[in-house]
TORMITI-383969 format. One record per residue (C-alpha): residue in one letter; x, y, z. Coordinates in nm, 2 decimals. Layout:
N
+------+--------+--------+--------+
| resn |     px |     py |     pz |
+------+--------+--------+--------+
|    a |      X |      Y |      Z |
...
+------+--------+--------+--------+
***
This chain:
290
+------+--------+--------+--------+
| resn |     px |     py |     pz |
+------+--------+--------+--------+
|    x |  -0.66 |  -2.85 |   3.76 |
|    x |  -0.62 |  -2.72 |   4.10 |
|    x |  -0.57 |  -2.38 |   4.11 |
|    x |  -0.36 |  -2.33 |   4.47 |
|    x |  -0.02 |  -2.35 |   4.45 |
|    x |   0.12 |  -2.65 |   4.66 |
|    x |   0.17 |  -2.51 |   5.04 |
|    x |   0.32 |  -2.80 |   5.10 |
|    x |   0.59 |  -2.64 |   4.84 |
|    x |   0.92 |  -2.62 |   5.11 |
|    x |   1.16 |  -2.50 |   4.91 |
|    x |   1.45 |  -2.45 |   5.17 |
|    x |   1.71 |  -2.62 |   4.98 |
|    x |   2.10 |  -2.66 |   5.21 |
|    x |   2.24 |  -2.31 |   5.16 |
|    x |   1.89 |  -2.14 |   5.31 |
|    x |   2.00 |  -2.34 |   5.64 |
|    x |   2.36 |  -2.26 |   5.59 |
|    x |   2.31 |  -1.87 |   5.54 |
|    x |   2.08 |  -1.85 |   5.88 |
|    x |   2.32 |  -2.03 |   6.06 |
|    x |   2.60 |  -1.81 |   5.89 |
|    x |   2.35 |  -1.49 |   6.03 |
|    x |   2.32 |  -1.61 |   6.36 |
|    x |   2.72 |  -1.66 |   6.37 |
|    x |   2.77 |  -1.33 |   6.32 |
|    x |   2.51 |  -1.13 |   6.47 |
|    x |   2.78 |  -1.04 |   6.75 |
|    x |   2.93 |  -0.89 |   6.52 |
|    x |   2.65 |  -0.71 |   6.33 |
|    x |   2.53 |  -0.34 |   6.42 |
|    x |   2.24 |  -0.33 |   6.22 |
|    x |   2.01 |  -0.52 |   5.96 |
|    x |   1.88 |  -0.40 |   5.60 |
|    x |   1.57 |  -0.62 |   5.56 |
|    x |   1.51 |  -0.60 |   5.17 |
|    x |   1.13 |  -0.64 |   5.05 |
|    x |   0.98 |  -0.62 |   4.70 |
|    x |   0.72 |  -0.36 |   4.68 |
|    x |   0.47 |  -0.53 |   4.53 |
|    x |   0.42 |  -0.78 |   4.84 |
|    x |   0.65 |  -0.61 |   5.15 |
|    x |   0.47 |  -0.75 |   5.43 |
|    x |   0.50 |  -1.17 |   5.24 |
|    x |   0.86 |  -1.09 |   5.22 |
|    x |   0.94 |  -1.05 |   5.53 |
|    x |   1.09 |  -1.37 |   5.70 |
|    x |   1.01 |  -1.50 |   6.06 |
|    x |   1.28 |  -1.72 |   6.07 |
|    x |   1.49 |  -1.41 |   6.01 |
|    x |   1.31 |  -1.15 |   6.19 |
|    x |   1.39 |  -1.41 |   6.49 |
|    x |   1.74 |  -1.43 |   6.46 |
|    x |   1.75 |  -1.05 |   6.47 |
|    x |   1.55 |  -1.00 |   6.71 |
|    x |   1.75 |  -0.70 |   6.91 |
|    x |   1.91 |  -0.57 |   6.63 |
|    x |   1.84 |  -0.25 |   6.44 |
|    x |   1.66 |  -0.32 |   6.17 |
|    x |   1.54 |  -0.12 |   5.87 |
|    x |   1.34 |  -0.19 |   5.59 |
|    x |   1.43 |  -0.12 |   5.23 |
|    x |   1.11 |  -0.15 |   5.08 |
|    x |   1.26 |  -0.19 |   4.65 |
|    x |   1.19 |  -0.21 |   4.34 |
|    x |   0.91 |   0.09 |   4.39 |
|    x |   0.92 |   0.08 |   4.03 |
|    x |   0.76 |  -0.22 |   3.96 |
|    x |   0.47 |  -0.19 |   4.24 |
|    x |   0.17 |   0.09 |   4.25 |
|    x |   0.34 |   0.39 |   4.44 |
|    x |   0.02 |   0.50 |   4.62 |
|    x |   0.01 |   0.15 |   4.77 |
|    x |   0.41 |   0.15 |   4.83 |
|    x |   0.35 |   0.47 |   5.08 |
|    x |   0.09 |   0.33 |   5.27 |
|    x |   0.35 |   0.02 |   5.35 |
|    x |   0.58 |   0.29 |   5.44 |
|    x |   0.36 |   0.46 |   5.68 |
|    x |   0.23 |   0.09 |   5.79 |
|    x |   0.58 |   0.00 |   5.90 |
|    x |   0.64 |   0.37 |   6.01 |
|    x |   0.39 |   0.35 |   6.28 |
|    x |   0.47 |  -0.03 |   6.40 |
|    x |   0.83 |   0.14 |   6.51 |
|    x |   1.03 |   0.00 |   6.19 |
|    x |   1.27 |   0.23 |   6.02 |
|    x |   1.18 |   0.25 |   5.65 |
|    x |   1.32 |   0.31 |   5.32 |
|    x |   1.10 |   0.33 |   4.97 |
|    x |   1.42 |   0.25 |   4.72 |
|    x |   1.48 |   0.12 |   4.39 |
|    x |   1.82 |  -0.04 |   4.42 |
|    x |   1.90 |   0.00 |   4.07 |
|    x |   1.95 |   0.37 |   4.10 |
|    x |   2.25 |   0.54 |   4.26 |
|    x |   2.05 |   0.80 |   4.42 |
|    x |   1.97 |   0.55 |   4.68 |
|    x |   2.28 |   0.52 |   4.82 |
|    x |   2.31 |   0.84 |   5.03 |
|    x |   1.94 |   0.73 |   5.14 |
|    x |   2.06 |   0.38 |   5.29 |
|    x |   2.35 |   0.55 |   5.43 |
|    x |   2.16 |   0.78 |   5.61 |
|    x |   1.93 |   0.51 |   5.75 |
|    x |   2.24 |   0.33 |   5.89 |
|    x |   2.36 |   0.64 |   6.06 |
|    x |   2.09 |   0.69 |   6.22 |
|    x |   2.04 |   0.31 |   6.37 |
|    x |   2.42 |   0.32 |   6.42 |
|    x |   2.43 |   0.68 |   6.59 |
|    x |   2.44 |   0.53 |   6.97 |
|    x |   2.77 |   0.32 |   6.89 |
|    x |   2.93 |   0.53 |   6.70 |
|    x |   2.97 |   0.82 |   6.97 |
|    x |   3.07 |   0.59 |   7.20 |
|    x |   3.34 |   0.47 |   6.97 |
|    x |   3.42 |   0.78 |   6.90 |
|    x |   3.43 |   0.90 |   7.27 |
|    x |   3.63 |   0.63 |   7.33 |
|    x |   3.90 |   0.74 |   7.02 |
|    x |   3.90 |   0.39 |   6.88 |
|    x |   3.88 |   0.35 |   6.51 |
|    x |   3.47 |   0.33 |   6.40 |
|    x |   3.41 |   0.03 |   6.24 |
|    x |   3.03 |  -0.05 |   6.16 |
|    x |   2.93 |  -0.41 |   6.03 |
|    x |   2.56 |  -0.43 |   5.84 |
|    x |   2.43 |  -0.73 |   5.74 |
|    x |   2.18 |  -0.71 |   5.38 |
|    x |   1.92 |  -1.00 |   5.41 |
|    x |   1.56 |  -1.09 |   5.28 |
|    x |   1.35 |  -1.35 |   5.08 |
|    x |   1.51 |  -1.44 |   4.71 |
|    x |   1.51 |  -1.23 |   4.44 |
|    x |   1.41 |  -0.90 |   4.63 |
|    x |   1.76 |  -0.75 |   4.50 |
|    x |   1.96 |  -0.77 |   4.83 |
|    x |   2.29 |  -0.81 |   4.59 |
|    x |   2.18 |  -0.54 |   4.33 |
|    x |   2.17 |  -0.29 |   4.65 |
|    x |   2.48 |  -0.40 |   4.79 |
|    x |   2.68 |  -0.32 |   4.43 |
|    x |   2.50 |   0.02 |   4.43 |
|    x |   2.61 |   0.08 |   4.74 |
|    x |   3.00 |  -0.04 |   4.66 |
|    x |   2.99 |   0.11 |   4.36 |
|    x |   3.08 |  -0.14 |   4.16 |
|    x |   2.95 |  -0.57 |   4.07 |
|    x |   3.08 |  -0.68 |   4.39 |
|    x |   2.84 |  -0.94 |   4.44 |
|    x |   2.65 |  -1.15 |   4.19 |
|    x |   2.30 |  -1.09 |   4.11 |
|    x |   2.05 |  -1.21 |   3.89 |
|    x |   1.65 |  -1.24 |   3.84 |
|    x |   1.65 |  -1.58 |   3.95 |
|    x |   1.57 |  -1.73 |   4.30 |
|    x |   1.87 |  -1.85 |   4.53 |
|    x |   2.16 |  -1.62 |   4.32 |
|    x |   2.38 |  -1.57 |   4.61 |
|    x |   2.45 |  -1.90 |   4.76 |
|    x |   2.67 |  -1.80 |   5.10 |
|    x |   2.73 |  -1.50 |   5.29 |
|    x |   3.05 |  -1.28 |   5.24 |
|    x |   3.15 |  -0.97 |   5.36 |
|    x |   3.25 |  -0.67 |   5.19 |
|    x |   3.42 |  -0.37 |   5.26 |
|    x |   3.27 |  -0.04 |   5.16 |
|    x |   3.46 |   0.18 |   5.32 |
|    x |   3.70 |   0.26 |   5.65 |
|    x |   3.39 |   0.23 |   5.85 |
|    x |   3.14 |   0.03 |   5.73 |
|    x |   3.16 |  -0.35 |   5.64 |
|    x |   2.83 |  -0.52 |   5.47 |
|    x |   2.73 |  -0.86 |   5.47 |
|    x |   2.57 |  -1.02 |   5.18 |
|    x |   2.36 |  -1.33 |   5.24 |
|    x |   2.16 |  -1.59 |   5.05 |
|    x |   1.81 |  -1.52 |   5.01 |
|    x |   1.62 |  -1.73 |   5.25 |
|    x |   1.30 |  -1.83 |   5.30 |
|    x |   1.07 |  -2.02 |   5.65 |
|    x |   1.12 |  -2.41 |   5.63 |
|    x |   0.74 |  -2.46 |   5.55 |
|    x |   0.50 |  -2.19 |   5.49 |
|    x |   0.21 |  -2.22 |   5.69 |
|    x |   0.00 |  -1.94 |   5.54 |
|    x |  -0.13 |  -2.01 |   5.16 |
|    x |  -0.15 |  -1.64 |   5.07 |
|    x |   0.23 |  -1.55 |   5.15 |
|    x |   0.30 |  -1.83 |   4.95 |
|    x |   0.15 |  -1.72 |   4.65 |
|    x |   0.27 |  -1.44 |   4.69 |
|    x |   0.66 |  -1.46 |   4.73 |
|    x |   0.60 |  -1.74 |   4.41 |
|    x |   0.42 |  -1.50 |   4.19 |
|    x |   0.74 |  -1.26 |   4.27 |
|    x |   0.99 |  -1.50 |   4.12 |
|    x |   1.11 |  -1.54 |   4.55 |
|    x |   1.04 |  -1.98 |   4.49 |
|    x |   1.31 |  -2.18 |   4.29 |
|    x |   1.14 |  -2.19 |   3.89 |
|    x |   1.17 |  -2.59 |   3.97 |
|    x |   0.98 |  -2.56 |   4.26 |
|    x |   0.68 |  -2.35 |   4.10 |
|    x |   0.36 |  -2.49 |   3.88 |
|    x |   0.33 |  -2.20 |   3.67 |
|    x |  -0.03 |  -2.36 |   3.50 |
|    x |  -0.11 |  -2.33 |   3.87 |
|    x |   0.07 |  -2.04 |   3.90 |
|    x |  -0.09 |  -1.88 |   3.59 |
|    x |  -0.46 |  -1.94 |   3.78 |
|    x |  -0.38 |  -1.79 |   4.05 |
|    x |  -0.24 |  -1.42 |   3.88 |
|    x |  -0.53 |  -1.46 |   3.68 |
|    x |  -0.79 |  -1.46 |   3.96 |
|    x |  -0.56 |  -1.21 |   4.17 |
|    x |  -0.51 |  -0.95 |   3.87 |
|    x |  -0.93 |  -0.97 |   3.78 |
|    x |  -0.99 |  -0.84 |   4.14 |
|    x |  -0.71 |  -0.57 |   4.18 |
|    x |  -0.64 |  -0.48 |   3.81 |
|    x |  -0.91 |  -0.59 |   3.57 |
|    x |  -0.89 |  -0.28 |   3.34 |
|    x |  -0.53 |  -0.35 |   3.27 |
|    x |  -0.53 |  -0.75 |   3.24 |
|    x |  -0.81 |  -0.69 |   3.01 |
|    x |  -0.61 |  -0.41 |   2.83 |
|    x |  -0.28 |  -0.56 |   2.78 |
|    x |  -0.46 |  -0.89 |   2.60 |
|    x |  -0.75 |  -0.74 |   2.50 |
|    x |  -0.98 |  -0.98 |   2.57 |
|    x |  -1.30 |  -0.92 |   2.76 |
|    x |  -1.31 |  -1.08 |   3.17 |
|    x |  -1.68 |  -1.15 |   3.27 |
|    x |  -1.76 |  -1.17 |   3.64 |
|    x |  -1.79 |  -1.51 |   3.62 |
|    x |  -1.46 |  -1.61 |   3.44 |
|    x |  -1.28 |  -1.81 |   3.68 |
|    x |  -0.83 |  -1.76 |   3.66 |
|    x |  -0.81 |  -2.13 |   3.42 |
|    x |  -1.08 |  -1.92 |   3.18 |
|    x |  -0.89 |  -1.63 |   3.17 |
|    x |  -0.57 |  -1.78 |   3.08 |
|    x |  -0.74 |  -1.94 |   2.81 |
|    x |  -0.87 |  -1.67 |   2.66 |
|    x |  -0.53 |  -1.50 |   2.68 |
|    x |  -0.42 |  -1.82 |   2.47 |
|    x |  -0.67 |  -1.77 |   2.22 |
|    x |  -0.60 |  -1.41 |   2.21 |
|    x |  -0.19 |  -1.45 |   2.18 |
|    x |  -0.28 |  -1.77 |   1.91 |
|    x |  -0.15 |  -1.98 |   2.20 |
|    x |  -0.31 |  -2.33 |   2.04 |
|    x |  -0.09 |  -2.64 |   1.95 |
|    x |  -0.18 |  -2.87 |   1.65 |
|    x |  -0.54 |  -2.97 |   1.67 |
|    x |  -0.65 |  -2.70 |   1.80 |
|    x |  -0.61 |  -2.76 |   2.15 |
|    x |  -0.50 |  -2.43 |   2.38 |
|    x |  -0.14 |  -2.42 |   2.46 |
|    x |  -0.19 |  -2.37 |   2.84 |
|    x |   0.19 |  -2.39 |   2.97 |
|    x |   0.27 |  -2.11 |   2.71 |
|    x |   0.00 |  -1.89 |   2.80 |
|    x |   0.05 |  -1.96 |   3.19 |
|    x |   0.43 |  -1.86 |   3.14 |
|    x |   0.36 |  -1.55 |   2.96 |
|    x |   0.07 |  -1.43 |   3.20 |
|    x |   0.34 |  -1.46 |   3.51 |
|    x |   0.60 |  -1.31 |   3.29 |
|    x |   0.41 |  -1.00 |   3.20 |
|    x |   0.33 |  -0.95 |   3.55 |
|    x |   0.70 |  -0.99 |   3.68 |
|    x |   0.80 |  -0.74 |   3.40 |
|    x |   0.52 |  -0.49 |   3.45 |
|    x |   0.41 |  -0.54 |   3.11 |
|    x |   0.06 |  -0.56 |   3.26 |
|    x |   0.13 |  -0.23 |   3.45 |
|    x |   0.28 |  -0.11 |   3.83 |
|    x |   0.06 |  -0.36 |   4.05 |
|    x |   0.08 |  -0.43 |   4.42 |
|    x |  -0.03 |  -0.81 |   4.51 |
|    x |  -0.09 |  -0.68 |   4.89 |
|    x |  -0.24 |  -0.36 |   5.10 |
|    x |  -0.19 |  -0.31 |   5.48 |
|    x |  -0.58 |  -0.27 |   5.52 |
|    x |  -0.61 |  -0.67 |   5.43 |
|    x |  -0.33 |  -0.79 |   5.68 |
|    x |  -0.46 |  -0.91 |   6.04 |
+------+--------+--------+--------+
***
C-alpha cells in the first residue's frame, strides 16, 4: 500500500472559490482579519491563497482548540508568530472566556480607525472577517462571540458553505466564511497534516493511507502514549502499515478468516487521534519549519 496520502488530492470543491471571491469583494469593507488555526498544526493551517488576499489588512491569529494540542508546544507557536510581527491569540473557542480575549485583540488592530471615527463624531462601525482552513472552528468562535448558534458548525470539513455577515453589536459586524483551502497543495507535509486534522473532505481522504501515516507520525513524537492507549509494544523497526496492524490484533480488529480488518483499525487510529483519546499531541513545532 502506499503510505503518502495523494498530494495530488485538490480538494477545492465550488464554494472554496466562491468564499475567496466573496473575501476579496469585501475586503474594502473589512477592518481586520481573525485567521483561525488548530493548535495541533498552526503553521499547515494557514492559507496562502488567503494570506494573499489580505495582504494589508490586520490580521490576528487565533491559534484554537489549545485543548486538543500539547500546550508547551502551543506557546512556542505563539512566541513564533509573536516575533514574525503577527498578533496572536492561544483560545479554545468553545469557552466563553475567550470572548473578551478576541475582543481585545480587535481593539487593538482596530485602535487607529476608531479614533478617527470618533474624532470625526460619526457612528463607529467595525467590520471583521473570521476565516481559515476547514474545520479549525471559525463558526464555533463566531457563536461564542454572539452569544448564541448564529452560524452553523460541525466536526466535518466544508460546514459553512458561503459567507454571511452578522451583527454582534452597534459597532462591530463579523463575517463568517467557508473554510477554504490552496487549489493544489504543493508541499506533502501540510497536506498530511490539515488531512489528519479532519481540514480534507472525509471523501476526499484514504484513511488506510491515512492510518499509515498517524502511525509513523505518532511512533516519532508520541510513542509512549500510542503504545499506552493500545497497549501493544512499537519496535524501532515497525513501519506505520505494522503498527496499525497490531492495533487490529490488539482491538480484535480481524474479519472472518482471520484476515486483519485494516479500514476498521485505520479509522479508529485517526479517530483516537482527532479525539485526543491517544493524549494532547502537536503534529508540528516551529524549530522544524524552514
Amino acid at each position: 500500500m502506499n503510505n503518502e496520502i495523494k498530494t495530488n488530492i485538490n480538494w477545492f470543491p465550488g464554494h472554496m472559490r466562491k468564499s475567496l471571491n466573496e473575501l476579496q469583494a469585501s475586503l474594502k469593507n473589512i477592518d481586520a482579519v481573525i485567521c483561525v488555526l488548530d493548535a495541533r498544526a498552526p503553521y499547515s493551517c494557514i492559507n496562502p491563497e488567503l494570506e494573499k488576499i489580505c495582504s494589508g489588512k490586520n490580521i490576528i491569529y487565533a491559534i484554537n482548540k489549545i485543548d486538543l494540542a500539547d500546550s508547551t508546544i502551543t506557546k512556542l507557536w505563539e512566541q513564533y508568530f509573536k516575533e514574525k510581527g503577527k498578533t496572536v491569540l492561544r483560545i479554545d473557542a468553545t469557552k466563553n472566556s475567550c470572548k473578551s480575549a478576541v475582543i481585545n485583540a480587535i481593539n487593538i488592530a482596530t485602535k487607529s480607525k476608531q479614533e478617527k471615527m470618533k474624532s470625526r463624531g460619526f457612528l463607529m462601525k467595525i467590520r471583521v472577517a473570521i476565516v481559515g482552513v476547514p474545520n479549525t472552528g471559525k463558526s464555533t468562535l463566531l457563536n461564542t462571540l454572539a452569544g448564541g448558534y448564529l452560524s452553523k458548525t460541525g466536526n466535518i470539513a466544508g460546514v459553512t458553505r458561503s459567507s454571511s455577515w452578522i451583527k454582534l453589536d452597534k459597532w462591530l459586524e463579523l463575517m463568517d466564511n467557508a473554510g477554504t483551502l490552496v487549489p493544489k497543495f504543493s508541499d506533502t507535509f501540510v497536506a498530511e497534516n490539515l488531512a489528519i486534522l479532519g481540514s480534507i473532505g472525509e471523501r476526499a481522504t484514504d484513511y488506510e493511507s491515512l492510518a499509515i501515516i498517524v502511525a509513523e507520525r505518532l511512533k516519532v513524537i508520541a510513542k509512549d502514549k500510542l503504545s499506552s492507549r493500545y497497549e501493544i509494544e512499537i519496535c524501532d523497526k515497525d513501519r506505520g502499515e505494522d503498527i496499525v496492524q497490531k492495533i487490529a490484533k490488539a482491538r480484535g480488529f480481524i474479519l472472518k478468516g482471520g484476515e486483519i480488518d485494516k479500514q476498521r483499525a485505520s479509522t479508529a487510529l485517526v479517530d483516537d487521534f482527532r479525539k485526543t483519546r491517544i493524549g494532547k499531541i502537536s503534529l508540528e513545532v516551529p524549530s522544524n519549519i524552514n
